[in-house]
N, C-alpha and C positions, 0 to 999 in steps of 0.2 A: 574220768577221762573218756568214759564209754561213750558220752553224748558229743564229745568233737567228730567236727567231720573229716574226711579223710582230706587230704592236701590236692587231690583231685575235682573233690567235691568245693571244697573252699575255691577254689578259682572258676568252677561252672557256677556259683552264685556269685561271687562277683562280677564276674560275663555279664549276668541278667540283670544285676543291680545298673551296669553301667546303660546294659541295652534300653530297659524303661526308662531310664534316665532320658537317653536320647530321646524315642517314640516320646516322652512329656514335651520336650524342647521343639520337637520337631513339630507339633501339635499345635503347641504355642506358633512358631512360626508361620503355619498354614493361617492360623486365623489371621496374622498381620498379613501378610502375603495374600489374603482374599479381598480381604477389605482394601486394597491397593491397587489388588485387581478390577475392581469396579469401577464404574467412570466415577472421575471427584465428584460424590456431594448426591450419588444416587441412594445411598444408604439413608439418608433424611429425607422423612416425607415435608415434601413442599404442594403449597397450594398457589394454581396458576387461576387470574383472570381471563377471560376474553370477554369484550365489548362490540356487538356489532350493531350497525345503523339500521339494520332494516332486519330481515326474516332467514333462516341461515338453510333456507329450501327455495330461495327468491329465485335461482336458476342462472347466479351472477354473481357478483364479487363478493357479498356475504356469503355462501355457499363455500365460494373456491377458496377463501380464508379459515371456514366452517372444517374444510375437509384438514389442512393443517393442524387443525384442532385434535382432531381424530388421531392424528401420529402421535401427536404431544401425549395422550391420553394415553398410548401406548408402554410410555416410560414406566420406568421403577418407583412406585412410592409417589406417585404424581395424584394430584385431587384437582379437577376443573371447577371452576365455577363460570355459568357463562350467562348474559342474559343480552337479548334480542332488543331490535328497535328499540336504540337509545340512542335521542338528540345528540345534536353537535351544540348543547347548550351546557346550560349548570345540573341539566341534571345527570349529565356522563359524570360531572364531578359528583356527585350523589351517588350513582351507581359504584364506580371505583372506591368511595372512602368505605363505603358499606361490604364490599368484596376483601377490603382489607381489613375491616373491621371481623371478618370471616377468618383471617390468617394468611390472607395472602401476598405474596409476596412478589411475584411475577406477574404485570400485566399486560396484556393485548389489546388496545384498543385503536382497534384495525379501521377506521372510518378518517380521513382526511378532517372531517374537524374536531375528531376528539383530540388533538395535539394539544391544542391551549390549554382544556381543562386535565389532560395529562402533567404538562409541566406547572399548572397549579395547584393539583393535589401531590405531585412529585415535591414538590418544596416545603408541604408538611409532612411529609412520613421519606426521607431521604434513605432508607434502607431499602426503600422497596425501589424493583427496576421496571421501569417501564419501555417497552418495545412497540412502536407505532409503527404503523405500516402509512409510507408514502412521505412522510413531515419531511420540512425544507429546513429545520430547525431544532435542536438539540440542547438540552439540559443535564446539569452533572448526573442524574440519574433517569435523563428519558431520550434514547437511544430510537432511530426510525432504522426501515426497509423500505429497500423496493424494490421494481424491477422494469428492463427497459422494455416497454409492452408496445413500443413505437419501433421496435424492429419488426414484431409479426406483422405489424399493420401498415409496415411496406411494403413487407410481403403480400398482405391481404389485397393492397393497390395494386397490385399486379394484376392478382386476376381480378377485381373490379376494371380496371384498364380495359383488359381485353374483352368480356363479354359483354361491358355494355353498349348499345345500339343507337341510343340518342349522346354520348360522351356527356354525359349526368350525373354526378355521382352525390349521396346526400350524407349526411352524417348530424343524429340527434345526440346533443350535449348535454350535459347535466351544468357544469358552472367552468367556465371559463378560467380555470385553473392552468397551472404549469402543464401538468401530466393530460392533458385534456389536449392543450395546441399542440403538444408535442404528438400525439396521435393523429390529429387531425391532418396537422401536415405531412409525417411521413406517408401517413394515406396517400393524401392525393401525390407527393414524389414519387410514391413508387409506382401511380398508376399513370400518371407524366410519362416516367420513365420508358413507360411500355405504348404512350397512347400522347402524343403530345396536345392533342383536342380537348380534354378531357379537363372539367370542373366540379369541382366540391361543393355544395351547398351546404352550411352549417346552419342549426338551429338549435339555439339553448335554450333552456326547458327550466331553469331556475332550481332542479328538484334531484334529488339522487334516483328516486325510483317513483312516478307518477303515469300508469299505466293511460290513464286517459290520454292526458295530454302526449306523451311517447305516442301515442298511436294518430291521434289527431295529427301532429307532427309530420308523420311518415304518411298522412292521406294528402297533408299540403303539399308536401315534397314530390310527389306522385304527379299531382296535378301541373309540378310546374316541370316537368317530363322528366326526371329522376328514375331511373330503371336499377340504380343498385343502393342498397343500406347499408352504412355503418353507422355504432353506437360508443359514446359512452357514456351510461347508463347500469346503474347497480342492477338492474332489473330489466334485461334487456329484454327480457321472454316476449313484452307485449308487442314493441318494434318487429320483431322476427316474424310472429304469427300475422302481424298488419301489414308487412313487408308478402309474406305468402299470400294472404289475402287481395292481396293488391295485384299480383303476377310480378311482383319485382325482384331482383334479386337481393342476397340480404348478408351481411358478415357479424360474427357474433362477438363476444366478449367475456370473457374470465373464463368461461365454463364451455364444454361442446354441445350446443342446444342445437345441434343438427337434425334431431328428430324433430322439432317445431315448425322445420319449415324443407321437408323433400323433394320439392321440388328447385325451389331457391338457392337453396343455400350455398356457402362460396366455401367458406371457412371460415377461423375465427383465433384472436389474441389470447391464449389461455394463461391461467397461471397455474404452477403446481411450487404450495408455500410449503408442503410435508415436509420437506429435508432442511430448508431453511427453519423455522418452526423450532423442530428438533435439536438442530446443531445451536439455535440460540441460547434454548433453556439449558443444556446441557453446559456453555458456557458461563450462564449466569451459576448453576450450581458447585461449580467447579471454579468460579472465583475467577473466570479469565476473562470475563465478559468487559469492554472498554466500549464506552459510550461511543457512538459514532452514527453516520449516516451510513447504511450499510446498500449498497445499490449492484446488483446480479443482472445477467442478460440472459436470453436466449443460452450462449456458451453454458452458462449455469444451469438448465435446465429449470431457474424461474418459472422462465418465459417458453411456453409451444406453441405451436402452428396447430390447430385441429384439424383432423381430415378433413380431405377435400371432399363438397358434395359431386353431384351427378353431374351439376350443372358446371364444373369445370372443366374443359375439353384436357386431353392427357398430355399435349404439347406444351400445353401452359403448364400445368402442375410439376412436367419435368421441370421448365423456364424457372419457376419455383424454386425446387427443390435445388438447382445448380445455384438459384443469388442467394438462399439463405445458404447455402456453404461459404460463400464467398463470406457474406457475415462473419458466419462462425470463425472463417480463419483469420479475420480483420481485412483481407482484401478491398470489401466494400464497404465505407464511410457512408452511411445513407446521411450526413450535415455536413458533408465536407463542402467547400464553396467550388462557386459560389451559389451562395442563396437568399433571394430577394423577397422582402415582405408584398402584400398587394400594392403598396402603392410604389414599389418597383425601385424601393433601398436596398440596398446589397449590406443583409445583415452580417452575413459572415463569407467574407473576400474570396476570390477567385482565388486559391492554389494553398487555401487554408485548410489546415487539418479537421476534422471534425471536433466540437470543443470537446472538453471533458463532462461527466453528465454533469457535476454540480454547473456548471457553466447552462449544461441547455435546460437546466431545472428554474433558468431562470424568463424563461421562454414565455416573452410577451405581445408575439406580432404574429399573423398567419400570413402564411406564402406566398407568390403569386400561384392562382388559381384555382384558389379558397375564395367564394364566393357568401359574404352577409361580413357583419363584424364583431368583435368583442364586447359585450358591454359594459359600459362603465357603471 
């Protein structure tokens, strides 16, 4: 009996037996409770595509897609795979099967014509999700973005409006797309708005990023007295520098390329995709991800305004700075009616609301005072 313990001692080991019991439980609980804590589905390494059409230093919309990339990279457990200048032909379908062929599961193929060859490699490998940037069309597992880049660039008609001297204003296209007229015309509305003399010349260029002819473009444009530039173009860089070159003034696209051109420059449509980006993969991991067209404004911080250069007087840039609030707070409709094509139809009626974007995504006629035409 010498080795029992006393009835003291029996209840302080009991106490301990019962307390490591808990501290094990409670152990056990922290690791469920951690792994809960995590965002769903960061604990699994996943492998993300991106696809882009041209050079991801181009100083344009492969770049400002580019830098999105960079967030995503960011993530927990995340592996990029990314590869440059790839057609809007079969061989995006060749790059993607092969990316998946790598383990990927997630991809990006940020270029307006990778769509097709998206929802055609999308239909053999249905686990995998595909996020396109800009597409007017949707497959059970190929989901688009975008953003509305036709509010900055009413903005941007502003100040082309006001400083230019001959009421000229140009703008080099790439292809006569939805998103394309929809820029082109808020342009000139908003430099109307401020300057009712005031004409757009358009000139499309067949090409995403084609530095010669971009520039050749902006010396015609020049000659037919044109004193301010807008673009849409992947690769606006060469427009800006031909636009300085020229003494004209100049508005940029995707990116702030305001050091190209110091003396010109007005401002420019940016995009910042990093949080969109982010908040998409995070939803694909997490199982919440619903196919859709998914379309962000300015309000969202998509879409920014880049600083103003030198060359816009501070009057204006207040003027600015008060109609994009009126934006932001939905005050101003920059498509409300009415509004007439060139040959002077009233697309959308006098006291009409502005449509909905799918509605103006379908946007096939330029303004009045859009000067050249679409090509068939």
């Amino acid at each position: 009996m010498g080795n029992i313990l006393p009835k003291r001692g029996r209840w302080l080991l009991l106490f301990a037996a019962i307390f490591a019991i808990g501290l094990f439980a409670a152990a056990c609980g922290d690791d469920d409770n951690s792994s809960s804590s995590k965002a769903a589905g960061s604990d699994k390494k996943v492998t993300i595509g991106f696809l882009y059409v041209g050079a991801v230093d181009d100083g344009g919309y492969n770049q400002a897609a580019y830098q999105g990339q960079k967030a995503v990279e960011k993530l927990p457990n995340v592996k990029v795979i990314k590869a440059e200048n790839v057609p809007e032909s079969a061989e995006a379908e060749r790059v993607m099967e092969q990316m998946i062929q790598q383990g990927a599961t997630i991809i990006f193929p940020t270029s307006f014509g990778h769509l097709d060859p998206a929802i055609k490699v999308g239909a053999k490998y249905p686990n995998v999700i595909f996020l396109h940037q800009g597409g007017l069309k949707t497959a059970s597992n190929v989901g688009t973005y975008f953003g509305a880049s036709w509010e900055a660039n009413y903005l941007a008609g502003i100040a082309a409006g006001k400083v230019t001297k001959t009421n000229k204003l140009g703008y080099v296209v790439a292809f006569p797309i939805s998103q394309t007229l929809l820029n082109i015309n808020a342009f000139q509305l908003g430099a109307k708005s401020v300057n009712p003399a005031v004409t757009t010349t358009v000139v499309f260029t067949a090409n995403w990023c084609d530095p010669a002819k971009i520039s050749e473009s902006v010396k015609n444009l020049k000659d037919q007295g044109v004193d301010v530039l807008n673009q849409h173009q992947d690769c606006p860089g060469a427009g800006i520098q031909a636009a300085e070159k020229a003494g004209i003034f100049s508005v940029g696209y995707h990116v702030d390329d305001s050091k190209l051109a110091p003396n010109g420059w007005l401002t420019a449509a940016t995009w910042d995709w990093t949080k969109l980006f982010v908040d998409l993969v995070n939803q694909v991991r997490a199982g919440t991800y619903k196919v859709s067209q998914i379309r962000q404004s300015m309000a969202d911080g998509v879409v920014k305004l880049a600083p103003f250069g030198k060359a816009v007087p501070k009057d204006v840039q207040d003027q600015i700075t008060a109609t994009q609030a009126k934006i932001l707070a939905g005050t101003l409709q920059i498509f409300a009616g009415p509004i007439k094509d060139q040959s002077g139809k009233e697309r959308i009626k006098a006291g009409e609301k502005q449509p909905e974007v799918t509605s103006l995504e379908q946007m096939d006629y330029l303004v009045e005072g859009v000067v050249g035409k679409i090509p068939q």
